[in-house]
TORLO-550844 format. One record per residue (C-alpha): x, z, y; residue in three letters; residue number from 0. Coordinates in steps of 0.02 Angstrom, whole numbers. Last residue first. Layout:
residues N
+--------+--------+--------+------+-----+
!   east !     up !  north ! type ! seq !
+--------+--------+--------+------+-----+
!      X !      Z !      Y !  ALA ! NUM !
...
+--------+--------+--------+------+-----+
This chain:
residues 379
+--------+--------+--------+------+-----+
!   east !     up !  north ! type ! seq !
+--------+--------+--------+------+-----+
!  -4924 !  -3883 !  -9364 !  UNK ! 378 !
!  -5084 !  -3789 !  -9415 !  UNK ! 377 !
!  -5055 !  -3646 !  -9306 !  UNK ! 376 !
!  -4927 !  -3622 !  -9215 !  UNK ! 375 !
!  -5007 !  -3588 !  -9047 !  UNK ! 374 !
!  -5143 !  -3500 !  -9121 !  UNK ! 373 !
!  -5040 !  -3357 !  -9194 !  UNK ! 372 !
!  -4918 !  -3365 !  -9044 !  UNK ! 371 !
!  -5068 !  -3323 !  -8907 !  UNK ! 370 !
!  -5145 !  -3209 !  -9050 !  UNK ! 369 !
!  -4970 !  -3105 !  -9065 !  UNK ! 368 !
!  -4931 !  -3112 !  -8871 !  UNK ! 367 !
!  -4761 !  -3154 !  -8837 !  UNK ! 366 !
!  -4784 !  -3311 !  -8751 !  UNK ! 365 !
!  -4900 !  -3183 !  -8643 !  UNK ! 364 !
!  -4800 !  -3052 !  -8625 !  UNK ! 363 !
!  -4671 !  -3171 !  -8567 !  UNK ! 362 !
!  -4793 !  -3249 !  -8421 !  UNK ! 361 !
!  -4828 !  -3051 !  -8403 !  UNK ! 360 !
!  -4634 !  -3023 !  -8353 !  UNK ! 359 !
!  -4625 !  -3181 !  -8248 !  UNK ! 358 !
!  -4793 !  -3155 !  -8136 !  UNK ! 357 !
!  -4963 !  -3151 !  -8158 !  UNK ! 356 !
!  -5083 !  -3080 !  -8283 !  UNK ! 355 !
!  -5268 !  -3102 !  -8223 !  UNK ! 354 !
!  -5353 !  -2942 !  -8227 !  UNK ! 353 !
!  -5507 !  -2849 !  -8305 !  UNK ! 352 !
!  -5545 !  -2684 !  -8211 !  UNK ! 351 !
!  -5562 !  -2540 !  -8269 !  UNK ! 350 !
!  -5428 !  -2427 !  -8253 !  UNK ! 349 !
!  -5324 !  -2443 !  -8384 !  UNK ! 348 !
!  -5342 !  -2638 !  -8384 !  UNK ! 347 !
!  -5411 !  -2780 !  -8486 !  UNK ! 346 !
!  -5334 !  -2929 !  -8506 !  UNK ! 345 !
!  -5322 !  -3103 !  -8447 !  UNK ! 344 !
!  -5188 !  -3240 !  -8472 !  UNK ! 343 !
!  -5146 !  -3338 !  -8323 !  UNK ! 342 !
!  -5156 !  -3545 !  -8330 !  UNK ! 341 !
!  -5102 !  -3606 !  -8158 !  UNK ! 340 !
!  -4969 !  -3445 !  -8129 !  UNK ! 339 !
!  -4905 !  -3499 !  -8297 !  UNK ! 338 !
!  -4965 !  -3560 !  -8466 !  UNK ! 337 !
!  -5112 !  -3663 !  -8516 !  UNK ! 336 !
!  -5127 !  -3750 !  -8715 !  UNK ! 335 !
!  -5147 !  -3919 !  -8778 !  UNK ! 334 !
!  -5186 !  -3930 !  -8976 !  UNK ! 333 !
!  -5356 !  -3975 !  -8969 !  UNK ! 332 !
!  -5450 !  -3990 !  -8814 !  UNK ! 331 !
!  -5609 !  -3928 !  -8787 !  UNK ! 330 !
!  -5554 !  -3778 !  -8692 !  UNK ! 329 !
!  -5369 !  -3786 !  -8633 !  UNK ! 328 !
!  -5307 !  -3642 !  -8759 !  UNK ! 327 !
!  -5224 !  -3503 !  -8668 !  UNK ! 326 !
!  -5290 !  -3383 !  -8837 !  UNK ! 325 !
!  -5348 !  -3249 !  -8719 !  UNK ! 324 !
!  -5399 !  -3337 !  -8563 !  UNK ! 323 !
!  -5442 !  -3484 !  -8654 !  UNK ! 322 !
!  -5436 !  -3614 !  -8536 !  UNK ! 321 !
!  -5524 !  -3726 !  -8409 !  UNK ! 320 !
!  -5529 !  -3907 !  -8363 !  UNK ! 319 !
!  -5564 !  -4005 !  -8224 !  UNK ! 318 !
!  -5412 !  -3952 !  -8144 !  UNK ! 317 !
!  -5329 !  -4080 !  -8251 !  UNK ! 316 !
!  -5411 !  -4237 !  -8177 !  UNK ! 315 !
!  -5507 !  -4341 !  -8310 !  UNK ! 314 !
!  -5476 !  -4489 !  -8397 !  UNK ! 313 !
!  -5408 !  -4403 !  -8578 !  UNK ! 312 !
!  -5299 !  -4271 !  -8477 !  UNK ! 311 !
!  -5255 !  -4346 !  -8295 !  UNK ! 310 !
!  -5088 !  -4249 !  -8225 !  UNK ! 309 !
!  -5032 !  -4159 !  -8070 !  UNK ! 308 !
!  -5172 !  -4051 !  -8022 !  UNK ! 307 !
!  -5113 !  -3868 !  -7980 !  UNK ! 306 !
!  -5248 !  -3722 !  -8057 !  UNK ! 305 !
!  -5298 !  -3636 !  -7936 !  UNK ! 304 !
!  -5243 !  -3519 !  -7812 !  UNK ! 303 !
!  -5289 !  -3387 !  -7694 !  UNK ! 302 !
!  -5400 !  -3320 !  -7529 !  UNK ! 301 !
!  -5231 !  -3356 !  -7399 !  UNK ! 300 !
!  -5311 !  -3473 !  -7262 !  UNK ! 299 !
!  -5197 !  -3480 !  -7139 !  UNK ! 298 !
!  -5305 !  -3532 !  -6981 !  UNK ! 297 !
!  -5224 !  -3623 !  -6829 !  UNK ! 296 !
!  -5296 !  -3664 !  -6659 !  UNK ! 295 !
!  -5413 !  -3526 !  -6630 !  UNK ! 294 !
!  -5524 !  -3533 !  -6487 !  UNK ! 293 !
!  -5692 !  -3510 !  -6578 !  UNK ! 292 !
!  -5639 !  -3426 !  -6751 !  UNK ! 291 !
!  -5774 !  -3315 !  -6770 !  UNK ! 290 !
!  -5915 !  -3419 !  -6710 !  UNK ! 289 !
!  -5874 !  -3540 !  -6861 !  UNK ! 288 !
!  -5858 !  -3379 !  -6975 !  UNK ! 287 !
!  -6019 !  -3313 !  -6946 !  UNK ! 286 !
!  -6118 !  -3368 !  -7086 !  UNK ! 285 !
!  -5979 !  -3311 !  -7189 !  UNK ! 284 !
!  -5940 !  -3162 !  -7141 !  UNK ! 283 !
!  -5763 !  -3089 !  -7164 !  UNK ! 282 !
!  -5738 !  -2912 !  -7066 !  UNK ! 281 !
!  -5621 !  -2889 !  -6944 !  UNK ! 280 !
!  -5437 !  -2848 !  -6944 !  UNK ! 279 !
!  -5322 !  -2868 !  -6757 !  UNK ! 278 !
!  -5157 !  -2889 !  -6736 !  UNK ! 277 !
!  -5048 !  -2908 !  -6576 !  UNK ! 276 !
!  -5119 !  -2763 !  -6474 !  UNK ! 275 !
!  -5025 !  -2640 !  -6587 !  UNK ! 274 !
!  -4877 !  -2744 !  -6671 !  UNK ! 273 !
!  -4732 !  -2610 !  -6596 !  UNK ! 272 !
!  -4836 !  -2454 !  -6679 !  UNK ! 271 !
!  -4967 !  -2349 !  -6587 !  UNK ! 270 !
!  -5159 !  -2324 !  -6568 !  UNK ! 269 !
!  -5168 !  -2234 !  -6726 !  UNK ! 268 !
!  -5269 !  -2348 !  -6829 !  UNK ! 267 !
!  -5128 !  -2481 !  -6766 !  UNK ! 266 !
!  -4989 !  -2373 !  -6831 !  UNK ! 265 !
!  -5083 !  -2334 !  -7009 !  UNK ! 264 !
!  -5133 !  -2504 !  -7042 !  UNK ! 263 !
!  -4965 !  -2579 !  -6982 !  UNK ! 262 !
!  -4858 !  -2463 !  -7075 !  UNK ! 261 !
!  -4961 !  -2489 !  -7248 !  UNK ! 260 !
!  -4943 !  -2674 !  -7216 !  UNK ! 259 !
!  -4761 !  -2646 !  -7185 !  UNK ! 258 !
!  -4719 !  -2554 !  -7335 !  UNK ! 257 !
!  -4829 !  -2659 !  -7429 !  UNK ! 256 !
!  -4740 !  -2797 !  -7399 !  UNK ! 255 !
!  -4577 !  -2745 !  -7414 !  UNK ! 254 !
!  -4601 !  -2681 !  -7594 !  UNK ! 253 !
!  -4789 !  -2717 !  -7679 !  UNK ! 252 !
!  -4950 !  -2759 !  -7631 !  UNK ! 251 !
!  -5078 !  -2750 !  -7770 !  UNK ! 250 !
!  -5197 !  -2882 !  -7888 !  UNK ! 249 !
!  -5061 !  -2884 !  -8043 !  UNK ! 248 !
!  -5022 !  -2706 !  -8059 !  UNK ! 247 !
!  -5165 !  -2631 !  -7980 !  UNK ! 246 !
!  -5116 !  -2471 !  -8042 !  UNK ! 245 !
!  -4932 !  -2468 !  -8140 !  UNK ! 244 !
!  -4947 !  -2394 !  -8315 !  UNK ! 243 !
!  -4877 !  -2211 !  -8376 !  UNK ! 242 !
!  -4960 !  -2126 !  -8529 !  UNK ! 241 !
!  -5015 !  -1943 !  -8502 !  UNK ! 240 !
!  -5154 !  -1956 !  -8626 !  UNK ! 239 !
!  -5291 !  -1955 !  -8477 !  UNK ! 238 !
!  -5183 !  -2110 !  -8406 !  UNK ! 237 !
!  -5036 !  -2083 !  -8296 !  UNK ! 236 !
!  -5006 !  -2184 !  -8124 !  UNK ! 235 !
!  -4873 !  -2304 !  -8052 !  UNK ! 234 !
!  -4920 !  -2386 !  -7895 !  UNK ! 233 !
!  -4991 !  -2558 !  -7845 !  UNK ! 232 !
!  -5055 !  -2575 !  -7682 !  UNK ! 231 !
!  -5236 !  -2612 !  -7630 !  UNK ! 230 !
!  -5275 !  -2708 !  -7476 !  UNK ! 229 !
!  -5486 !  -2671 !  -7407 !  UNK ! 228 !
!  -5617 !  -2813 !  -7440 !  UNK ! 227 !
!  -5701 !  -2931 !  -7341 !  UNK ! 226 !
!  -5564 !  -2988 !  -7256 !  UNK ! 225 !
!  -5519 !  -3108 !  -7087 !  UNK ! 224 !
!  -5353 !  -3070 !  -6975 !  UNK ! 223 !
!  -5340 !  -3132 !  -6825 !  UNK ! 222 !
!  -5149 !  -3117 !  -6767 !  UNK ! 221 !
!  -5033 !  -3138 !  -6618 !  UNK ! 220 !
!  -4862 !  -3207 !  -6644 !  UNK ! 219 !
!  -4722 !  -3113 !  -6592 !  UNK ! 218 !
!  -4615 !  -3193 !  -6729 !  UNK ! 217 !
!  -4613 !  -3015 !  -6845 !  UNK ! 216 !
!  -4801 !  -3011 !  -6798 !  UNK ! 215 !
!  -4818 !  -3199 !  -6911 !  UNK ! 214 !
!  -4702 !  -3152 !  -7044 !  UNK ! 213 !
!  -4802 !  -2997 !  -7085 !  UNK ! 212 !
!  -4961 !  -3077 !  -7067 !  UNK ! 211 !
!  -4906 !  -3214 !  -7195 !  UNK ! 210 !
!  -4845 !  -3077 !  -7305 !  UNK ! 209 !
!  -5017 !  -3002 !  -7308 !  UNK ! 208 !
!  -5117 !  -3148 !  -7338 !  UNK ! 207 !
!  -5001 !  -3207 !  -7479 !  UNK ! 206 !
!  -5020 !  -3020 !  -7574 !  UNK ! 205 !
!  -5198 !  -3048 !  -7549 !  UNK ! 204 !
!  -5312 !  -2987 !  -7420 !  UNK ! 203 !
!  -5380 !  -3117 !  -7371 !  UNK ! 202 !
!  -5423 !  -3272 !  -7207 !  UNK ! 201 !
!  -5280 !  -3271 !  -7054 !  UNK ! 200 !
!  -5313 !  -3327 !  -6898 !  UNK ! 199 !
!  -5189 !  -3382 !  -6790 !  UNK ! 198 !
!  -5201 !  -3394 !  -6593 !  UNK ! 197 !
!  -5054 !  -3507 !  -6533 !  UNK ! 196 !
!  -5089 !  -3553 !  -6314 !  UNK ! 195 !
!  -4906 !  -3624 !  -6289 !  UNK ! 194 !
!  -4797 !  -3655 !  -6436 !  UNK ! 193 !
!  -4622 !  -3569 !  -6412 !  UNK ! 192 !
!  -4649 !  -3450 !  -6566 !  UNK ! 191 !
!  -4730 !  -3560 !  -6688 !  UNK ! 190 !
!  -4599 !  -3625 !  -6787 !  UNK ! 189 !
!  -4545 !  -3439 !  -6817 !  UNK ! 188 !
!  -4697 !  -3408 !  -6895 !  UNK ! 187 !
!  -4663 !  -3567 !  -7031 !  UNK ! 186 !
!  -4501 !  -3525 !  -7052 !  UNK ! 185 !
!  -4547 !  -3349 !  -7110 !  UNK ! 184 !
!  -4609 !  -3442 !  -7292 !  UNK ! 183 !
!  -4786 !  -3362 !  -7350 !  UNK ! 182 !
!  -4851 !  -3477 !  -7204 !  UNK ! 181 !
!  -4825 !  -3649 !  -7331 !  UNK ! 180 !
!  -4867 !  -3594 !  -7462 !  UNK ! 179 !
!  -5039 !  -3497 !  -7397 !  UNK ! 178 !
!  -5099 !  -3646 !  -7337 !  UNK ! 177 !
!  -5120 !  -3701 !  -7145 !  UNK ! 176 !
!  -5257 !  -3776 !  -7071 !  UNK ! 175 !
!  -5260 !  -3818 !  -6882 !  UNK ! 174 !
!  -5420 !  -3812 !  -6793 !  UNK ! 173 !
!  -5453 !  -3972 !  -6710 !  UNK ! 172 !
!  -5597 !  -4017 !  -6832 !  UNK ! 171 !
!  -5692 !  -3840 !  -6813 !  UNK ! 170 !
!  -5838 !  -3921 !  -6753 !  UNK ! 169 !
!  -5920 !  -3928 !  -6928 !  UNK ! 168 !
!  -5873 !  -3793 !  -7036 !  UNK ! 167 !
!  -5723 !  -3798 !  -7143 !  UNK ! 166 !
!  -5711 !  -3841 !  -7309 !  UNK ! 165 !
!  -5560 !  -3728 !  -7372 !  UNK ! 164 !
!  -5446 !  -3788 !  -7517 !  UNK ! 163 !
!  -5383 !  -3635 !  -7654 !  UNK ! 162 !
!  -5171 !  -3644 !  -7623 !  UNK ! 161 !
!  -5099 !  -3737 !  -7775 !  UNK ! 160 !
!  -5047 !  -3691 !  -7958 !  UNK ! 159 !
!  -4900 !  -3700 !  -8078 !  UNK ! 158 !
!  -4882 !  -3859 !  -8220 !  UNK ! 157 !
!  -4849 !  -3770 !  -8363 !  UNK ! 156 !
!  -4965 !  -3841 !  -8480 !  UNK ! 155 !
!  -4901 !  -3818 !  -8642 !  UNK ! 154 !
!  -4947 !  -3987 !  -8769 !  UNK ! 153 !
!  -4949 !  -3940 !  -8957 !  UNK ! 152 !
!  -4923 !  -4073 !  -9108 !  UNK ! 151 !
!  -4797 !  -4191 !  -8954 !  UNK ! 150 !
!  -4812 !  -4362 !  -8939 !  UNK ! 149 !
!  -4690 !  -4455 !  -8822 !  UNK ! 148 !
!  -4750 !  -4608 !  -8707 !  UNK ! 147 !
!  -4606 !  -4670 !  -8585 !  UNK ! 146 !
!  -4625 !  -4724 !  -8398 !  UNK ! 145 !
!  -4526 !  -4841 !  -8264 !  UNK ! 144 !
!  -4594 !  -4922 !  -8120 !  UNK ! 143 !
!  -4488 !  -4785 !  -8004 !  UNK ! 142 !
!  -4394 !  -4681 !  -8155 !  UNK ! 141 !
!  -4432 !  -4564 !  -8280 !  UNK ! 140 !
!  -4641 !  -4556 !  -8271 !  UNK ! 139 !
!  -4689 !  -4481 !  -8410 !  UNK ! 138 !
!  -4841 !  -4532 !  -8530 !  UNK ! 137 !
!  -4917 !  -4396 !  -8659 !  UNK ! 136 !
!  -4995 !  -4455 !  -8831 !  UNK ! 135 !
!  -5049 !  -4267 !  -8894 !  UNK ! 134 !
!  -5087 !  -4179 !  -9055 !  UNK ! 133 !
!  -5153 !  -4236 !  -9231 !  UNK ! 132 !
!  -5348 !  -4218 !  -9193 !  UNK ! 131 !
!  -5327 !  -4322 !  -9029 !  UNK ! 130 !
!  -5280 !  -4311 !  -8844 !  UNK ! 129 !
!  -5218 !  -4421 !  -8728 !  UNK ! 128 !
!  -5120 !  -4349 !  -8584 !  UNK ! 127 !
!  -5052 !  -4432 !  -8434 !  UNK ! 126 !
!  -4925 !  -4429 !  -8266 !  UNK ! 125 !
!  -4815 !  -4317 !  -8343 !  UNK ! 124 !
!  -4667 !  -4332 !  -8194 !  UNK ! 123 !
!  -4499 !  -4349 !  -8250 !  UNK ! 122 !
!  -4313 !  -4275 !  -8284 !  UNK ! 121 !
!  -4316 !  -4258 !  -8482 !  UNK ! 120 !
!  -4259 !  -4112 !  -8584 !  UNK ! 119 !
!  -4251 !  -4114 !  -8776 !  UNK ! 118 !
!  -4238 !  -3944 !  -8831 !  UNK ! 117 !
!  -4164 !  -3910 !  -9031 !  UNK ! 116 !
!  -3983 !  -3921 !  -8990 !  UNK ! 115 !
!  -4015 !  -3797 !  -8826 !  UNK ! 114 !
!  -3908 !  -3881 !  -8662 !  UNK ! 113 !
!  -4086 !  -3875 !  -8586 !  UNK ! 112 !
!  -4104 !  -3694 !  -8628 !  UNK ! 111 !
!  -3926 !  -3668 !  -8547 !  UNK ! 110 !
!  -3959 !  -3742 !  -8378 !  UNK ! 109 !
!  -4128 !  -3648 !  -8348 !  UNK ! 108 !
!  -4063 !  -3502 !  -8404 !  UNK ! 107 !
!  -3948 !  -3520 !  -8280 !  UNK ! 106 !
!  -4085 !  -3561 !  -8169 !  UNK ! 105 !
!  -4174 !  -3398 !  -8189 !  UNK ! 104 !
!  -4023 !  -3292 !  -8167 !  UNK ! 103 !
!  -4026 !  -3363 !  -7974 !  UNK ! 102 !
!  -4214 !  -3390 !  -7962 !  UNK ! 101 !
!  -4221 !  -3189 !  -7941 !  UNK ! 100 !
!  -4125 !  -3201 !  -7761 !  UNK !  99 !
!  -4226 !  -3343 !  -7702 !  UNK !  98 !
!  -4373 !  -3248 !  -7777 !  UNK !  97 !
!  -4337 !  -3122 !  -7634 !  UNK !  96 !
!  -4308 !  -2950 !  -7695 !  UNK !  95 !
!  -4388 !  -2795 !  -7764 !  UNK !  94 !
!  -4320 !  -2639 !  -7793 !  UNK !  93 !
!  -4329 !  -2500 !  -7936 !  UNK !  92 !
!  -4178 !  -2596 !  -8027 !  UNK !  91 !
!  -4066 !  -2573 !  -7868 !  UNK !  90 !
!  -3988 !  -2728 !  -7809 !  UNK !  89 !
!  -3823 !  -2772 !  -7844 !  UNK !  88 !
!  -3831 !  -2884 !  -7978 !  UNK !  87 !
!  -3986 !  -2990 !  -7903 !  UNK !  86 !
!  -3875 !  -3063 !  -7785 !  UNK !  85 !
!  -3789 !  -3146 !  -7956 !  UNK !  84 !
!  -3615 !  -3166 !  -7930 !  UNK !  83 !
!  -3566 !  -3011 !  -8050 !  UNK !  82 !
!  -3669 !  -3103 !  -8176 !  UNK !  81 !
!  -3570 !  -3229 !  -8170 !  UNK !  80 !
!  -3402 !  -3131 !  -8198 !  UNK !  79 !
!  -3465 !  -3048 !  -8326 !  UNK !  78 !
!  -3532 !  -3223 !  -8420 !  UNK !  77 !
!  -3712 !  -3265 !  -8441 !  UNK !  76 !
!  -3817 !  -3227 !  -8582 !  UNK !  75 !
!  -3918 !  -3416 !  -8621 !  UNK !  74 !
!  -3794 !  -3449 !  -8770 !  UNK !  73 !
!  -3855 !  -3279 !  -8843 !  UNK !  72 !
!  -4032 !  -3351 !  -8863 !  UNK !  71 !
!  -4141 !  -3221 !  -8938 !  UNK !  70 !
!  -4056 !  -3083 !  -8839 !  UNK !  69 !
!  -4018 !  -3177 !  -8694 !  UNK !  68 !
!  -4207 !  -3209 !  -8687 !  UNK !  67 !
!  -4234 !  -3010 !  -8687 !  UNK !  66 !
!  -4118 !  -2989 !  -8575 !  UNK !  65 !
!  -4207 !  -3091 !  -8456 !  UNK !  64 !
!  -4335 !  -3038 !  -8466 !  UNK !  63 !
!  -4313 !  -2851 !  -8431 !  UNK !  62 !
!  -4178 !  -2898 !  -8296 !  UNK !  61 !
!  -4364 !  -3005 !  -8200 !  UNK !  60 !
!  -4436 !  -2814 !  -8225 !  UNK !  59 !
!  -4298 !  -2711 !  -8160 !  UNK !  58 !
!  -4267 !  -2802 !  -7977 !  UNK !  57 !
!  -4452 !  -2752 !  -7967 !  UNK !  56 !
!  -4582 !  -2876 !  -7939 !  UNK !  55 !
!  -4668 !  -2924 !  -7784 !  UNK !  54 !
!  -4541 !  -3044 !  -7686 !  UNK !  53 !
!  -4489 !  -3096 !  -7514 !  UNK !  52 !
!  -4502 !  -3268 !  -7507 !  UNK !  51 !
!  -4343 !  -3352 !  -7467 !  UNK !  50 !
!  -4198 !  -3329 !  -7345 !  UNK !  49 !
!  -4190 !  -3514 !  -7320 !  UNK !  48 !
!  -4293 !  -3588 !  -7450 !  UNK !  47 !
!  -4334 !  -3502 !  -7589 !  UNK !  46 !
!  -4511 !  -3550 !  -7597 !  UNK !  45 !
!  -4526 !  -3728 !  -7589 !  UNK !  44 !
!  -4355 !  -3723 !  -7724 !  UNK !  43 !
!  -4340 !  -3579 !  -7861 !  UNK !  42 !
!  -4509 !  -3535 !  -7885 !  UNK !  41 !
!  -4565 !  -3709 !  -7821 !  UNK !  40 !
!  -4512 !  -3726 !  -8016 !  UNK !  39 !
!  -4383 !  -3665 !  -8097 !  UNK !  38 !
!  -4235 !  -3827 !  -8018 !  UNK !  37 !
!  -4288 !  -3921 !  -8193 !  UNK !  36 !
!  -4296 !  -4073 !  -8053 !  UNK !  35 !
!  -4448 !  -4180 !  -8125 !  UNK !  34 !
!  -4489 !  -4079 !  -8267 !  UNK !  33 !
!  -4513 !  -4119 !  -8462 !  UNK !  32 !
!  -4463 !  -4001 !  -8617 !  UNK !  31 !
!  -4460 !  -4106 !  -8784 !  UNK !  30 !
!  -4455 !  -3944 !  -8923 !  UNK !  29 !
!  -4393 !  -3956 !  -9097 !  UNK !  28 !
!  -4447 !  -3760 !  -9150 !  UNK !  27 !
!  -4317 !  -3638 !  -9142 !  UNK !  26 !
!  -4338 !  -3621 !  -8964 !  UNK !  25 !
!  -4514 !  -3581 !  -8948 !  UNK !  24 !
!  -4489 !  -3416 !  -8866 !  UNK !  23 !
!  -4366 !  -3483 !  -8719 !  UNK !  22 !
!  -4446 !  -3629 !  -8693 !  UNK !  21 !
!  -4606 !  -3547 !  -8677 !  UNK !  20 !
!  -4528 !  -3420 !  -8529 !  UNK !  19 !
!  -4447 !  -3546 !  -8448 !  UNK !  18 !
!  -4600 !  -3666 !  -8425 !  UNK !  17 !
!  -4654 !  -3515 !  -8364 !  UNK !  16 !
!  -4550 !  -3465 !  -8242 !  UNK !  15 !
!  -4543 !  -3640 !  -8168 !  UNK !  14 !
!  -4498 !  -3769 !  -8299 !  UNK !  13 !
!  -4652 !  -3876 !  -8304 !  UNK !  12 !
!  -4717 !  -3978 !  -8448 !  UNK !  11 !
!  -4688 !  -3893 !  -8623 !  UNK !  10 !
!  -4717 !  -4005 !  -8755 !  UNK !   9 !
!  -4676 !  -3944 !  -8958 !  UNK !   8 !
!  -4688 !  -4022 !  -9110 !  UNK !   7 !
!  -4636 !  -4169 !  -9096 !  UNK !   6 !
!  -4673 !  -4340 !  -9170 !  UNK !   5 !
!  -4584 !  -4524 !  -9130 !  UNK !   4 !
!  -4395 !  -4476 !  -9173 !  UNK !   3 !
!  -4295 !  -4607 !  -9104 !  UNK !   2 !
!  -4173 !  -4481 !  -9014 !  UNK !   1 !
!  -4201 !  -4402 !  -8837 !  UNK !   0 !
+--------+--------+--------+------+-----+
């Protein structure tokens, strides 16, 4: 930091998207704040041992990040780095375990806050005034230590958590798990020598799946709760013979769906090594008390929202919503959404309007001509 009072840029949180509006904004004077800059839980919670196995092709996260070597040359890693990057050696129409794709990530990570015009602190935002002129924000650097920086435009990149459950009355023993936490095979495996485990599992998302997966893998039996079918993601044509990827953003993808589409098909058949171990039922919700009676743990896996770290002008961040086109927090001048918390939303081929998730559409979306336009506006 210098003595300089006035930015122009914030970006809180350096996961992939903190990354991502780093990256783009780069030749503005940026102050870039994150506890560990380690990208995120993307690159720690969930790559932890093996890590999470991921949904995006080995192809897509390269497509990024050439594109930020590109603008930033400094960011390009060496040969011989990039020859010790798991991801290297993957096949581009793969996927892999966001351990694997953290690895580029956080030399990205390294370089952007080495950038002459990024000012990177280690702390915790712990509070954002607002005003006409941009943002008084407060960081926590050290343990009764804080420092107040004011930034023209404030980017939220501060990830998301698991949705919370209320559960019914009499369900008090019954052990609730988020999707974090069971999306990691450590979890299942913790399980295996407990006496009496029946799990129930709540979705059909991506999470949902994965956690079932894990779960069977360990021998564990498995409840699981949807009220609507899986969908995978698979490239398609449009009527003018244009290529896009159905269900993109909403479908199950590499290892995943291979298994889930395995298990459904085995266990409709009366065969497979997991038949007798997993069962799907529909979700009702006046009758979900009597349908978990005798479970003792439930993973419920029905999505995220938007992570609550901070207090903006007295009141709790999730309080507040955003422009899903513009990523404007609304109400609020001059602060702005980014990142798995804060997803842009379009409209797709077939139909159906979708929230944009993932490191390639948290790019698209920094890229986006209105997103930009608005973003730089009036600075």
């Amino acid at each position: 930091m210098n003595n300089r009072s006035i930015y122009k840029y914030m970006i809180i949180g350096a996961g992939p998207g903190g990354i991502t509006a780093a990256a783009k904004l780069s030749e503005n004077e940026i102050v870039w704040v994150d506890p560990e800059f380690k990208v995120g839980e993307f690159g720690t919670q969930f790559s932890e041992g093996n890590g999470i196995p991921g949904n995006t092709k080995v192809a897509a996260y390269n497509e990024v990040n050439e594109a930020i070597y590109k603008l930033i040359p400094a960011t390009k890693p060496t040969l011989e780095e990039t020859k010790s990057f798991a991801m290297t050696h993957f096949a581009p129409e793969k996927t892999c375990s966001l351990k694997i794709a953290a690895e580029p990530m956080q030399r990205i990570s390294d370089k952007l806050t080495q950038h002459k015009n990024i000012h990177a602190i280690k702390g915790k935002v712990e509070e954002i005034v607002t005003t006409q002129s941009g943002s008084q924000v407060k960081i926590n650097v050290a343990e009764g230590k804080s420092i107040e920086v004011f930034a023209k435009r404030v980017i939220l990149a501060t990830g998301a958590q698991p949705k919370q459950i209320n559960l019914p009355a009499g369900l008090e023993k019954l052990v609730v798990i988020d999707s974090n936490t069971a999306c990691n095979e450590k979890f299942a495996q913790s399980l295996r020598n407990q006496p009496n485990i029946k799990v129930a599992v709540r979705g059909s998302s991506h999470s949902a799946a994965l956690a079932v997966m894990h779960l069977l893998q360990a021998g564990i039996p498995v409840k699981q709760f949807t009220n609507k079918d899986y969908r995978y993601a698979a490239p398609v044509k449009d009527a003018n013979g244009k290529s896009y990827t159905i269900y993109d953003n909403t479908g199950l993808k590499g290892d995943v769906a291979e298994f889930s589409r395995d298990l459904i098909r085995d266990t409709a058949a009366g065969r497979g090594k997991y038949l007798g171990l997993w069962e799907r039922v529909d979700y009702k919700a006046d009758e979900f008390k009597d349908q978990l009676a005798g479970y003792t743990h439930l993973i419920d896996a029905i999505g995220y929202q938007t992570a609550s770290t901070l207090i903006i002008d007295g009141k709790p961040q999730s309080e507040y919503q955003h422009n899903k086109t513009t990523m404007q927090i609304l109400g609020k001048h001059g602060l702005f959404g980014l990142g798995i918390g804060y997803p842009q939303e379009k409209m797709q081929p077939y139909g159906e309007r979708e929230a944009l998730v993932g490191y390639t559409k948290f790019w698209q979306t920094v890229n986006d001509a209105e997103v930009t336009k608005v973003m730089r506006s009036k600075l």
